[in-house]
C-alpha positions in Angstrom: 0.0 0.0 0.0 1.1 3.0 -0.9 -0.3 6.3 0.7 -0.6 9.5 -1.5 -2.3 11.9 0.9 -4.0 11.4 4.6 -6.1 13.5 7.2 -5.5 11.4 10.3 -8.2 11.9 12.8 -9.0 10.6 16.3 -11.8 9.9 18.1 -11.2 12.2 21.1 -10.8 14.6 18.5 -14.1 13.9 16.9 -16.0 13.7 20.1 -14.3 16.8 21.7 -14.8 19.5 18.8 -17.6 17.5 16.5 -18.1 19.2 13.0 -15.1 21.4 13.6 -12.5 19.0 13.3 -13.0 18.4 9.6 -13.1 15.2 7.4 -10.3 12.5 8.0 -9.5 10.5 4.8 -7.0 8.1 2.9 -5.9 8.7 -0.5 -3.8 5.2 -1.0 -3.0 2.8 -4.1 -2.8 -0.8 -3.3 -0.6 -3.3 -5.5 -1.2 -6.9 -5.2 2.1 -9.3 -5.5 2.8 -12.7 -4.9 4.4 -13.7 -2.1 6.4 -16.6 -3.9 7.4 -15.0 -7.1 6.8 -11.5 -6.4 5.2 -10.7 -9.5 2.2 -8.2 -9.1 -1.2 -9.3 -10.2 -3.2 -6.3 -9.9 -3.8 -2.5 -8.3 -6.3 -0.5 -7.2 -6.9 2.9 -6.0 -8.2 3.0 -2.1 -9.8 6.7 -1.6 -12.0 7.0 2.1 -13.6 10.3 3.5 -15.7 11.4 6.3 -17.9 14.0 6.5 -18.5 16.2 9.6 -21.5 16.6 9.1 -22.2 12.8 10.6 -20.5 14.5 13.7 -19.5 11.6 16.0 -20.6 9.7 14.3 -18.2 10.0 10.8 -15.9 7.5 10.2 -12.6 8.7 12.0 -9.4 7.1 10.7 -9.2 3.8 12.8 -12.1 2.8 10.9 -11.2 3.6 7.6 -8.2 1.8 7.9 -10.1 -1.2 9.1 -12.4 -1.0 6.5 -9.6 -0.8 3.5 -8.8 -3.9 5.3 -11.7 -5.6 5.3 -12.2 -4.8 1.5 -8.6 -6.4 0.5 -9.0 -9.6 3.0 -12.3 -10.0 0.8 -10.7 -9.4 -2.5 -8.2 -12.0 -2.1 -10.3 -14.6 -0.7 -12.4 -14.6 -3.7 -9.6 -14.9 -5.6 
């Protein structure tokens, strides 16, 4: 995974200030490889964002990340 551009937000941060904390997101490109030749077999582009708006609610970083997880685990078991 490489990471382009990120917001990194917390949850005390979220829950302390609400809407004024702004949007947390990922801008990453992931790139597939096997393990035992090391040859890539595919990319994609990764792009998360919160809104505000949602308040405490928003997605903060932590669960952006675990969701770009989630997707990738999913990808590769269908595979």
């Amino acid at each position: 995974m490489h990471v382009n551009d990120y917001r990194y937000l917390t949850p005390g941060a979220r829950y302390g200030l609400g809407i004024l904390t702004g949007n947390a997101y990922i801008d990453a490109r992931l790139r597939f490889l096997d393990l035992r030749s090391g040859a890539a077999f595919g990319e994609q582009s990764v792009n998360t964002s919160s809104t505000a708006w949602q308040g405490i609610f928003s997605a903060m970083t932590d669960k952006q990340v675990a969701a770009i997880s989630r997707d990738v685990v999913q990808q590769l078991k269908a595979r």
